[in-house]
N, C-alpha and C positions, 0 to 999 in steps of 0.2 A: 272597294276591294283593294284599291292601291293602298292605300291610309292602313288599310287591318294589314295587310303583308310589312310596309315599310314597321309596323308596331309592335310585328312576330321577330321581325329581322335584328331590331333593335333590343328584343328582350331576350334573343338566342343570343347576341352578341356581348351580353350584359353577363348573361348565364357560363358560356365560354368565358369571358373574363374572369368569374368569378370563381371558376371551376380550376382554370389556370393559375390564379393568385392563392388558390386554396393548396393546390399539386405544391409549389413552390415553398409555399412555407412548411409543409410536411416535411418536406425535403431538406430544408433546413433545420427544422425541429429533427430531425435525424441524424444529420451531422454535431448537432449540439447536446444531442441526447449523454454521450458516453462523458464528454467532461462535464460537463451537470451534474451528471450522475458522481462522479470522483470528489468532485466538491462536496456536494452535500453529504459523504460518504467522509472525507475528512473532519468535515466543519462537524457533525452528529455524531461522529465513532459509531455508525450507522454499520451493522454486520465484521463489529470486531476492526473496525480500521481504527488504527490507533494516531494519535497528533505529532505534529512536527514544530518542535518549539525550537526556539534558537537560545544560545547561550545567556543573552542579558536577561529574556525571562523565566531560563531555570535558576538564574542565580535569586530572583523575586522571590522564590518557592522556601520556605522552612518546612525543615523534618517534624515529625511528630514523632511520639511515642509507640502512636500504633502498628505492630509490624504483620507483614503479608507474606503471602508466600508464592516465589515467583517460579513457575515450571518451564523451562524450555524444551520447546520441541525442533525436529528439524527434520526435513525429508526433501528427496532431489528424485524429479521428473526422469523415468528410465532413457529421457533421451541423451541428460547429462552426464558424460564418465567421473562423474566427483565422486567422493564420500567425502559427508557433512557431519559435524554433532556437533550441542553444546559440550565445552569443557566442563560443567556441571551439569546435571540435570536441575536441579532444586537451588534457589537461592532466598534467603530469606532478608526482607528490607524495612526499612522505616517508609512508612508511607510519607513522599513529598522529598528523601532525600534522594541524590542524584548514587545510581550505581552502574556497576558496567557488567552487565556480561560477556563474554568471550565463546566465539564457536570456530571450531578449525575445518576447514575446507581442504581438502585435498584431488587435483587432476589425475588421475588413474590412469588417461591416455598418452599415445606418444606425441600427442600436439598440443598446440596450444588453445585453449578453450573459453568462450566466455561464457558467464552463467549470470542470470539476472532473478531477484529472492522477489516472490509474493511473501505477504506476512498476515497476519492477524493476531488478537486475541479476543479469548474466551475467557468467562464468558462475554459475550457478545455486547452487553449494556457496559463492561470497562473499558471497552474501544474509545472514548470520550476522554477519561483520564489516563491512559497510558499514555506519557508522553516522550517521544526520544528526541535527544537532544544531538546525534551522531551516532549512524549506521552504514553498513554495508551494503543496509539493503534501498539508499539513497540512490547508487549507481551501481550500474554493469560493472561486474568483476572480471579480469581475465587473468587466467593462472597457467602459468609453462607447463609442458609435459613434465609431471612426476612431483610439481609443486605444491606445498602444502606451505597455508597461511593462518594465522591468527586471524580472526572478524570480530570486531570489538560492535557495542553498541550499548551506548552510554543513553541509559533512560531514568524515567522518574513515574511516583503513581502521586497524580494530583488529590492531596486530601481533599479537595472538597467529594469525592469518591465517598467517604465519612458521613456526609452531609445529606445525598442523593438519597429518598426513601426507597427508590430500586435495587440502588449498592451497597448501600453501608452494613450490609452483614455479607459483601465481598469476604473472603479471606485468603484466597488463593485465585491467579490469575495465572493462565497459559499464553505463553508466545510461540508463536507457531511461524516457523520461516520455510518456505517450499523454495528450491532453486531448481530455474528449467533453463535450456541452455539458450542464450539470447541468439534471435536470427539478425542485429547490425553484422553483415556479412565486413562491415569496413574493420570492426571491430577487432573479427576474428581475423582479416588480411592482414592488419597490422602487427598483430600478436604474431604471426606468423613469420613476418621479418625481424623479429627479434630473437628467433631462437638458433 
C-alpha cells in the first residue's frame, strides 16, 4: 500500500507540474500574443496594414507607367478636439513612384493636446504594397491650443501589386488615418509647459 500511495504521490506531483508549466506558458503566450500579432500584421499587410520602408529602398523602386488612384480618408475619435482632413481628397500616382500626401490637423481646444493616428488601407489585400517611407502617423503628435499643422506622408504603391493574381486589377486604394487623443500623460505634461 506504501509503494501504490508513494506512486499516486509521485504522479499527482508530476501532473501539478505539468499543469503549472502548462499555466506559465499560456501566460506567456499571452503576453506575446499582441506583438506577434503586429508583426505578422506588418510583414503580410494582413487587414489593411501597410509597410514601413526606409529611404535606400524606396529609392530601389522604379515608377511604372501604370497609374492608380489614391483616396484619402481621415477621422478623429470624439475624445480628440482636432479637425483633421486630407488637403486633397483624390490623388492619382504612378504605381512604384514616391508621392506625398499632405493632411492638416488642427487643436480646436484651449490646451495643448497630443493625438496619436491609426491607419489602414483598403482594400485590405494592398496593405502588402503600400509602402510609406515618412509619416505622421510614425509618432505621437502634440499641437498648442489653436494650432494647425501641415502632416506630410511620403509613400509608394509597390509594383509588384501588378504582379499579385489577387491585385493586379487594384486601381484605386484608400488610406484611412483615425486620430485619438494619446493617454502618455508625460507627453501631454510636457506640452503644457510650453505654452
Amino acid at each position: 500500500m506504501t509503494a501504490a500511495k508513494t506512486s499516486l504521490s509521485g504522479k499527482n506531483l508530476r501532473s501539478g507540474m505539468m499543469a503549472g508549466a502548462m499555466g506559465l506558458g499560456m501566460l506567456g503566450l499571452g503576453f506575446a500574443a499582441v506583438p506577434l500579432y503586429e508583426v505578422f500584421c506588418r510583414v503580410t499587410g494582413y487587414g489593411g496594414t501597410t509597410q514601413r520602408v526606409g529611404e535606400a529602398q524606396a529609392a530601389t523602386i522604379e515608377a511604372t507607367s501604370q497609374v492608380m488612384s489614391i483616396r484619402f480618408d481621415s477621422n478623429v475619435n470624439s475624445a480628440l478636439p482636432w479637425s483633421f482632413k486630407p488637403e486633397q481628397a483624390v490623388d492619382r500616382v504612378s504605381v512604384g513612384a514616391r508621392d506625398m500626401a499632405i493632411f492638416i490637423a488642427t487643436n480646436e481646444s484651449d490646451r495643448p493636446v497630443v493625438g496619436t493616428a491609426t491607419f489602414n488601407v483598403t482594400p485590405l489585400l494592398a496593405g502588402k504594397y503600400f509602402n510609406k517611407v515618412q509619416c505622421f502617423c510614425f509618432s505621437e503628435q502634440m499641437l498648442k491650443p489653436g494650432q494647425t499643422v501641415r502632416m506630410p506622408v511620403l509613400y509608394y504603391v509597390d509594383p509588384a501589386i501588378m504582379e499579385d493574381p489577387e491585385t493586379k486589377d487594384i486601381k484605386e486604394i484608400t488610406l484611412s488615418y483615425t486620430f485619438y487623443r494619446s493617454t502618455d500623460e508625460q507627453a501631454v505634461d510636457a506640452g503644457n509647459g510650453d505654452s
